[in-house]
N, C-alpha and C positions, 0 to 999 in steps of 0.2 A: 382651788379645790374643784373636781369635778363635779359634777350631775349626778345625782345618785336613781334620777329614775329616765327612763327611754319614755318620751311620752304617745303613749298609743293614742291613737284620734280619740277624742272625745268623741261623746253622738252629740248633737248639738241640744243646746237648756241641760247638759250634765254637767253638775255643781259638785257630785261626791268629792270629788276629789279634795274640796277644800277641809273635809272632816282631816284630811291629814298633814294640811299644810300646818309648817312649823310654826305660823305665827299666826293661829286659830289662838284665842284665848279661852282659858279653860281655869277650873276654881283654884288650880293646883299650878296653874303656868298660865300668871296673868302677863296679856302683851297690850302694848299699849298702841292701837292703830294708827294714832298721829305720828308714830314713828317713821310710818310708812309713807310718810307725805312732808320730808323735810325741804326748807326751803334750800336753792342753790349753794349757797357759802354754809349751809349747816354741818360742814366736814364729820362731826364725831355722830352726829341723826344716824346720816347715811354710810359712815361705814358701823355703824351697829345695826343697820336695817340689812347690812348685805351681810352683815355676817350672821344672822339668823337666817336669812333664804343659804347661805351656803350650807346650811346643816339639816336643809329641809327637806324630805323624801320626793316631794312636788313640785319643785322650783322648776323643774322645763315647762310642765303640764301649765303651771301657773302664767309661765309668759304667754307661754303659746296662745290662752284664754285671752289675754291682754291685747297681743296682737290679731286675735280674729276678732274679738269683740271693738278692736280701734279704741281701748283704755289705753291716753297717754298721760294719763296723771297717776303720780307716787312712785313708789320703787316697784315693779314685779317682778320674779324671779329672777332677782339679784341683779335686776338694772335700773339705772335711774330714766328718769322721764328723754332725756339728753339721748344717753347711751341706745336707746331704740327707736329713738326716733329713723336710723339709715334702716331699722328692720321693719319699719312699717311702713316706708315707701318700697317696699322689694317685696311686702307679701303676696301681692297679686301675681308676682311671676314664679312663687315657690311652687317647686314640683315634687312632690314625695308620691312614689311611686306606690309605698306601703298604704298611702291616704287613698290613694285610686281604686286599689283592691278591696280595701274596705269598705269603697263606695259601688264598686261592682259587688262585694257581696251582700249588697242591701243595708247596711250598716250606713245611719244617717248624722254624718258626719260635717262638720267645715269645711266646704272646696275651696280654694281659689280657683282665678279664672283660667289658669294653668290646668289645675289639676281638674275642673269641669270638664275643657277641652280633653285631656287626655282620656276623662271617662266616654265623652261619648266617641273616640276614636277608637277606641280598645271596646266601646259596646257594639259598634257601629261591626267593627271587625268579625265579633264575636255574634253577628246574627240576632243580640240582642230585642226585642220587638222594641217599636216605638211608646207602645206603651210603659211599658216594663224600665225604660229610658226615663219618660217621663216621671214616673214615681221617682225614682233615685235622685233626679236634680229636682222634684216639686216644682213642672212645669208641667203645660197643659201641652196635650199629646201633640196637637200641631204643632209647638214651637220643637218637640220631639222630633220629628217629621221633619220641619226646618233644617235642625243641626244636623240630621244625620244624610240630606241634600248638599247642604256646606261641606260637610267631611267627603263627601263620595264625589262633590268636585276638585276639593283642596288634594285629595288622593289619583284622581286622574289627573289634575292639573301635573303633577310632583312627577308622574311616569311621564305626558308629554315630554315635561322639560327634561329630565332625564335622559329618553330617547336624543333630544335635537341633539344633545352635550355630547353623546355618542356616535351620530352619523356627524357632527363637524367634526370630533375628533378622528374619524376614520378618516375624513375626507382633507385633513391636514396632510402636507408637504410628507411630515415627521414618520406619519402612520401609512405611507404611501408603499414601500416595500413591502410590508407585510400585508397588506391585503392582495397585492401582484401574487405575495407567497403564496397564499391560501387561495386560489380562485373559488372552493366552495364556497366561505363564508361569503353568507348574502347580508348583505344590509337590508333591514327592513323599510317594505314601501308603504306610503302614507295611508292605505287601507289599514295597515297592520296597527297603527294607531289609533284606532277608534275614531269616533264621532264627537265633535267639541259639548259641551252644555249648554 
């Protein structure tokens, strides 16, 4: 059965969401939360615990909480403790590009160290102030300052190496005609690459 909701970031300490999980108990739909925490061979626990997260409107929302918060105990959104464990050594390299945006638009949200980096690469880009950096990731302005030193080397480093890839490959055997062809094209001189860090 599919996901029935796309989970939009959370801002982080936002709990609403659980007013709508399916296995909220309520006077009218009592659930019983030790469900939620069967042991390994309890085969019928855990497929009646997943079969209430698969009818739940929240069940992504719900992992996703699991996995930022590092909860590897009981079933969340419809996985066993087992089953996420390969999603919680991979979350520090998730990169959701929609998380990024939300976190450029001030919207305070769960980074990973992925999508930190990409903020302050795309803040970095965007002229962003160091300040204004700093609130977004709740760091103090210097460390602000710091990554956006890091990005502006890691981005001239990336054009160096770029460059060299393109004067060896001019200067290959392979690409040797066609430069004879074009005597305009000039290969740029090391002036034209800036000054190292």
């Amino acid at each position: 059965m599919h996901r029935t909701d796309t989970p939009q970031p959370r801002a982080l300490g936002d709990h609403t969401w659980r007013d709508r999980a399916a296995c909220r108990s309520t006077p009218h739909h009592r659930v019983d939360p030790e469900l939620f925490f069967p042991e390994p061979d309890e085969v019928d626990r855990i497929a009646a615990a997943k079969a209430l997260c698969a009818q739940c409107p929240v069940s992504s929302t719900c992992l996703e909480a699991a996995l930022e918060n590092g909860d590897r105990d009981g079933i969340r959104g419809g996985m066993t403790e087992e089953e996420r464990e390969a999603l919680h050594s991979k979350l520090g390299g998730r990169l959701s590009y929609s998380r990024v945006n939300e976190a450029l638009a001030g919207r305070d949200i769960h980074l990973t160290k992925a999508e930190r980096k990409a903020v302050v690469r795309a803040a970095y880009q965007a002229d962003i102030p160091a300040e204004q950096l700093a609130r977004m990731l709740k760091v103090t302005e210097a460390h602000a300052g710091k990554l956006y030193r890091r990005t502006r080397r890691e981005i001239r480093n990336r054009a160096v190496e770029q460059q060299k890839k393109a004067n060896e490959a001019a200067k290959s055997p392979d690409n040797a005609p066609q430069i004879l062809k074009n005597p305009a094209a000039k290969l740029p001189a090391r002036d034209d690459l800036g000054t190292a860090a």
